[in-house]
C-alpha positions as CSV (number, residue, x, y, z in Angstrom):
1,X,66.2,133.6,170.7
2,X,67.0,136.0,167.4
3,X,71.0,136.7,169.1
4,X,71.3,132.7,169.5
5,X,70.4,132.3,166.0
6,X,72.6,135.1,164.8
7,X,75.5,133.4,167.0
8,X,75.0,130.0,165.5
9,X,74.8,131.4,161.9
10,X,77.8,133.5,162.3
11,X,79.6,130.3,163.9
12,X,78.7,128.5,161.3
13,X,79.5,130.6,158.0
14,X,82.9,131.1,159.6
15,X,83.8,127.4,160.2
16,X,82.4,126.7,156.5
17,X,84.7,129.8,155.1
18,X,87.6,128.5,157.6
19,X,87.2,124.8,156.2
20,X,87.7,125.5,152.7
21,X,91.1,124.3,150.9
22,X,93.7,126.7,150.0
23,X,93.6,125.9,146.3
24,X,89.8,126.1,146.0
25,X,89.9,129.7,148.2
26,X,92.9,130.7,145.7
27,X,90.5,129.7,142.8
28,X,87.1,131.3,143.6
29,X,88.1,134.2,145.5
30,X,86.3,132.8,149.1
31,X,87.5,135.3,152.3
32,X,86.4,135.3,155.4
33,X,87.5,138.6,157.6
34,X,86.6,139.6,160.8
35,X,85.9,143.2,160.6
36,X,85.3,145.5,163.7
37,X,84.1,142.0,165.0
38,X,81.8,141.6,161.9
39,X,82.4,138.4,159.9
40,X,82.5,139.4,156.0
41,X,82.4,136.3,153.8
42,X,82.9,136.6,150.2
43,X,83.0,134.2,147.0
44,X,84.1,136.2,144.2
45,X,83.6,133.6,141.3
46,X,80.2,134.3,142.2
47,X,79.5,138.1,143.0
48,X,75.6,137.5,142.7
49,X,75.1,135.4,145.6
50,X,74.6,137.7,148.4
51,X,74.3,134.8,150.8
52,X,78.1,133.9,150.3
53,X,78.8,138.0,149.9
54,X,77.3,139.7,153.2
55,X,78.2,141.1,156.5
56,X,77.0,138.9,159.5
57,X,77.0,140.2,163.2
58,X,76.4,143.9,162.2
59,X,76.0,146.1,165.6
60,X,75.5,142.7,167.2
61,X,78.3,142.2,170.0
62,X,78.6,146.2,170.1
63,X,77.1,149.5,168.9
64,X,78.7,149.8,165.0
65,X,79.6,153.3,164.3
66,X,79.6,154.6,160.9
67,X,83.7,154.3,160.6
68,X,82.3,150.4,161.2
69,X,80.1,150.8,158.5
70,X,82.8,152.0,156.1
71,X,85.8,149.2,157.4
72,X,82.8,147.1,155.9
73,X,82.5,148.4,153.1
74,X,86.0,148.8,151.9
75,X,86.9,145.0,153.2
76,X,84.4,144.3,150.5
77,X,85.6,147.1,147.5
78,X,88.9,145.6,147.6
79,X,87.7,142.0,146.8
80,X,85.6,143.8,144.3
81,X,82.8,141.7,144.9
82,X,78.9,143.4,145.9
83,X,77.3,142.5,149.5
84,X,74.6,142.2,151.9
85,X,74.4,143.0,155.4
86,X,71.9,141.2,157.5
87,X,70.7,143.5,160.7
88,X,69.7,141.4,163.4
89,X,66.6,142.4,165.0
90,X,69.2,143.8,168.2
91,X,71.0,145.5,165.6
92,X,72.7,148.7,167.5
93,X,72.1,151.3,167.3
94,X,68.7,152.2,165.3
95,X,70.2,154.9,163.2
96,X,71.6,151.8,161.1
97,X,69.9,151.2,158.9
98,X,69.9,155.5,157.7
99,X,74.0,155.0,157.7
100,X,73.5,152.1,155.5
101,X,71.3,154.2,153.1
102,X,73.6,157.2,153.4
103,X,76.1,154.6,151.9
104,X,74.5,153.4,149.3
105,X,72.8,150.5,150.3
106,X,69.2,149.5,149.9
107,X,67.0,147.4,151.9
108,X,66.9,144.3,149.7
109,X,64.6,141.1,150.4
110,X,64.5,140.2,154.0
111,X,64.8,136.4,155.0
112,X,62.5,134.6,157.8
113,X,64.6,133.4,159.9
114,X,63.7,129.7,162.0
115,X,64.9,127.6,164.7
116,X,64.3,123.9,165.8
117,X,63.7,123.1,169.2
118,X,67.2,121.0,168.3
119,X,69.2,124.6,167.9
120,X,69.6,124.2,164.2
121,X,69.4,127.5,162.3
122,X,68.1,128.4,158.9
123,X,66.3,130.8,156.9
124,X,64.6,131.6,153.4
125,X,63.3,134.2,151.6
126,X,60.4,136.0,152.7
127,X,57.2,135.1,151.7
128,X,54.9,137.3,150.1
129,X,51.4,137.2,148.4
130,X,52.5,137.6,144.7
131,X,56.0,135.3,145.8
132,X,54.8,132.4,148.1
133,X,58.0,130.4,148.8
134,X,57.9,126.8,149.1
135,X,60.9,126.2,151.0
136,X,59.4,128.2,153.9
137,X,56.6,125.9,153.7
138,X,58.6,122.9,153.6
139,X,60.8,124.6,156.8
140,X,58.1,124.6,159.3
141,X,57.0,121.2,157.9
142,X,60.1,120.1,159.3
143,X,59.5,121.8,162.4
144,X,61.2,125.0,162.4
145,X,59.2,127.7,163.5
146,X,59.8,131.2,162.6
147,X,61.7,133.2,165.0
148,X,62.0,136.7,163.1
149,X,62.3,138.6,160.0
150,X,65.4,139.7,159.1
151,X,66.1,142.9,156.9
152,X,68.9,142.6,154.2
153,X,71.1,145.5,153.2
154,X,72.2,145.4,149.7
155,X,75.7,147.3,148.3
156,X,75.3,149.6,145.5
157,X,77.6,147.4,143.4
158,X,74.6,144.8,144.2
159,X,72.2,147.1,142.6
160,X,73.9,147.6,138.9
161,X,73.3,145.5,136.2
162,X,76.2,144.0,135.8
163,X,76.2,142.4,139.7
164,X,73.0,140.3,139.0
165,X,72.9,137.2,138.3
166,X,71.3,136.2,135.3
Protein backbone atom coordinates (compact mmCIF):
# COMPACT_ATOMS: atom_id res chain seq x y z
CA UNK A 1 0.00 0.00 0.00
CA UNK A 2 2.98 2.70 1.08
CA UNK A 3 4.82 2.10 -2.88
CA UNK A 4 1.19 2.76 -4.37
CA UNK A 5 0.95 5.86 -2.51
CA UNK A 6 4.48 6.92 -3.25
CA UNK A 7 3.61 6.11 -7.12
CA UNK A 8 0.49 8.18 -7.05
CA UNK A 9 2.20 11.11 -5.28
CA UNK A 10 5.15 11.08 -7.41
CA UNK A 11 2.62 10.88 -10.56
CA UNK A 12 0.89 13.50 -9.35
CA UNK A 13 3.59 16.32 -8.32
CA UNK A 14 5.04 15.68 -11.76
CA UNK A 15 1.82 16.25 -13.84
CA UNK A 16 1.20 19.45 -11.47
CA UNK A 17 5.03 20.65 -12.16
CA UNK A 18 4.58 19.46 -15.95
CA UNK A 19 1.16 21.60 -16.21
CA UNK A 20 2.49 24.82 -15.22
CA UNK A 21 2.80 27.76 -17.95
CA UNK A 22 5.98 28.72 -19.27
CA UNK A 23 5.71 32.32 -18.12
CA UNK A 24 4.58 31.43 -14.53
CA UNK A 25 7.65 28.57 -14.38
CA UNK A 26 10.04 31.56 -15.85
CA UNK A 27 8.65 33.77 -12.96
CA UNK A 28 8.79 31.65 -9.85
CA UNK A 29 11.63 29.52 -10.49
CA UNK A 30 9.17 25.99 -10.62
CA UNK A 31 11.47 22.74 -12.01
CA UNK A 32 10.75 19.54 -12.17
CA UNK A 33 13.89 17.03 -12.97
CA UNK A 34 14.05 13.59 -13.04
CA UNK A 35 17.17 12.73 -11.29
CA UNK A 36 18.68 9.12 -11.19
CA UNK A 37 14.85 8.35 -11.55
CA UNK A 38 14.06 10.70 -8.50
CA UNK A 39 11.56 13.47 -9.31
CA UNK A 40 13.05 16.87 -7.68
CA UNK A 41 10.42 19.67 -7.71
CA UNK A 42 11.38 23.08 -6.80
CA UNK A 43 9.61 26.61 -6.55
CA UNK A 44 12.23 29.07 -5.94
CA UNK A 45 9.94 32.21 -5.19
CA UNK A 46 9.36 30.21 -2.27
CA UNK A 47 12.53 28.41 -0.86
CA UNK A 48 10.61 27.67 2.57
CA UNK A 49 8.10 25.36 1.36
CA UNK A 50 9.67 22.02 1.53
CA UNK A 51 6.57 20.47 0.13
CA UNK A 52 7.18 22.27 -3.40
CA UNK A 53 11.26 21.88 -2.68
CA UNK A 54 11.86 17.97 -2.04
CA UNK A 55 13.02 14.75 -3.59
CA UNK A 56 10.19 12.13 -4.17
CA UNK A 57 10.90 8.47 -5.07
CA UNK A 58 14.34 8.34 -3.18
CA UNK A 59 15.77 4.55 -3.32
CA UNK A 60 12.24 3.71 -4.50
CA UNK A 61 12.33 2.00 -8.08
CA UNK A 62 16.16 1.05 -7.20
CA UNK A 63 18.86 0.91 -4.49
CA UNK A 64 20.24 4.91 -4.49
CA UNK A 65 23.86 5.06 -4.03
CA UNK A 66 25.56 7.91 -2.46
CA UNK A 67 26.69 9.40 -6.07
CA UNK A 68 22.52 9.35 -6.21
CA UNK A 69 22.45 11.19 -3.17
CA UNK A 70 24.81 13.90 -4.40
CA UNK A 71 23.08 14.21 -8.29
CA UNK A 72 20.29 15.22 -5.72
CA UNK A 73 21.81 17.42 -4.05
CA UNK A 74 23.55 19.48 -6.72
CA UNK A 75 20.15 19.39 -9.04
CA UNK A 76 19.00 21.40 -6.08
CA UNK A 77 22.42 23.84 -5.27
CA UNK A 78 22.21 25.08 -8.66
CA UNK A 79 18.52 26.30 -8.31
CA UNK A 80 19.78 27.59 -5.10
CA UNK A 81 16.77 26.68 -3.40
CA UNK A 82 16.81 24.33 0.17
CA UNK A 83 14.96 20.73 0.08
CA UNK A 84 13.42 17.80 1.58
CA UNK A 85 13.64 14.28 0.80
CA UNK A 86 10.86 12.00 1.71
CA UNK A 87 12.11 8.14 2.33
CA UNK A 88 9.46 5.84 1.70
CA UNK A 89 9.15 3.28 4.15
CA UNK A 90 10.93 0.70 1.08
CA UNK A 91 13.40 3.27 0.94
CA UNK A 92 16.80 1.22 -0.35
CA UNK A 93 18.94 0.55 1.02
CA UNK A 94 18.84 1.28 5.01
CA UNK A 95 22.20 3.00 5.20
CA UNK A 96 20.02 6.03 3.77
CA UNK A 97 19.22 7.78 5.90
CA UNK A 98 23.32 7.80 7.56
CA UNK A 99 24.30 9.14 3.75
CA UNK A 100 21.76 11.77 4.15
CA UNK A 101 23.24 12.81 7.56
CA UNK A 102 26.73 12.46 6.29
CA UNK A 103 25.41 15.20 3.80
CA UNK A 104 24.06 17.42 5.77
CA UNK A 105 20.65 16.74 6.12
CA UNK A 106 18.57 16.34 9.22
CA UNK A 107 15.56 14.36 9.81
CA UNK A 108 12.91 17.06 9.75
CA UNK A 109 9.07 16.51 10.63
CA UNK A 110 7.76 13.34 9.30
CA UNK A 111 4.17 13.41 7.50
CA UNK A 112 1.36 10.60 8.11
CA UNK A 113 0.69 9.51 5.15
CA UNK A 114 -3.26 8.27 4.11
CA UNK A 115 -5.17 6.60 1.49
CA UNK A 116 -8.99 6.27 0.57
CA UNK A 117 -10.36 3.10 -0.30
CA UNK A 118 -10.96 5.44 -3.71
CA UNK A 119 -6.90 5.59 -4.31
CA UNK A 120 -6.63 9.25 -3.50
CA UNK A 121 -3.41 10.15 -1.71
CA UNK A 122 -2.62 12.72 0.93
CA UNK A 123 -0.68 13.45 3.88
CA UNK A 124 -0.11 15.97 6.92
CA UNK A 125 2.07 16.74 9.42
CA UNK A 126 2.59 14.39 12.14
CA UNK A 127 0.72 14.66 15.07
CA UNK A 128 2.16 14.86 18.36
CA UNK A 129 1.14 15.54 22.02
CA UNK A 130 2.31 19.14 22.48
CA UNK A 131 1.30 19.73 18.31
CA UNK A 132 -2.14 17.97 17.71
CA UNK A 133 -2.96 18.68 14.02
CA UNK A 134 -6.37 19.23 12.97
CA UNK A 135 -6.06 18.45 9.45
CA UNK A 136 -5.14 14.85 10.40
CA UNK A 137 -8.25 14.81 12.29
CA UNK A 138 -10.28 16.18 9.66
CA UNK A 139 -8.41 13.48 7.02
CA UNK A 140 -9.62 10.34 8.62
CA UNK A 141 -13.07 12.13 9.05
CA UNK A 142 -13.17 12.01 5.47
CA UNK A 143 -12.20 8.54 5.44
CA UNK A 144 -8.57 8.27 4.89
CA UNK A 145 -6.97 6.05 6.98
CA UNK A 146 -3.42 6.18 7.83
CA UNK A 147 -1.16 4.03 5.86
CA UNK A 148 2.43 5.06 7.29
CA UNK A 149 4.66 7.56 8.68
CA UNK A 150 6.96 9.02 6.50
CA UNK A 151 10.39 10.53 7.55
CA UNK A 152 11.48 13.89 5.95
CA UNK A 153 15.07 14.80 5.15
CA UNK A 154 15.83 18.34 5.36
CA UNK A 155 19.01 20.15 3.32
CA UNK A 156 21.31 22.08 5.31
CA UNK A 157 20.42 25.23 3.40
CA UNK A 158 16.84 24.27 5.04
CA UNK A 159 18.33 24.56 8.38
CA UNK A 160 19.84 28.32 8.30
CA UNK A 161 18.12 31.18 9.20
CA UNK A 162 17.73 32.66 6.35
CA UNK A 163 15.76 29.50 4.51
CA UNK A 164 12.81 29.72 7.05
CA UNK A 165 9.97 31.09 6.45
CA UNK A 166 8.88 33.65 8.66
Amino acid sequence: MAAAAEHAEIAGMRDLFEAVPSSLAARCGIHAREVGGVVCTAVSAFPGLLLLNRALGVGLEAPATGSDLDDIGACFRRIATPCMVSLAPSARPPELRSWLEQRGFALGYARHCFVALTRLVTETCERTEDRPSASYRNILRAGFAECYLRPNFVSPQALSEEARPS
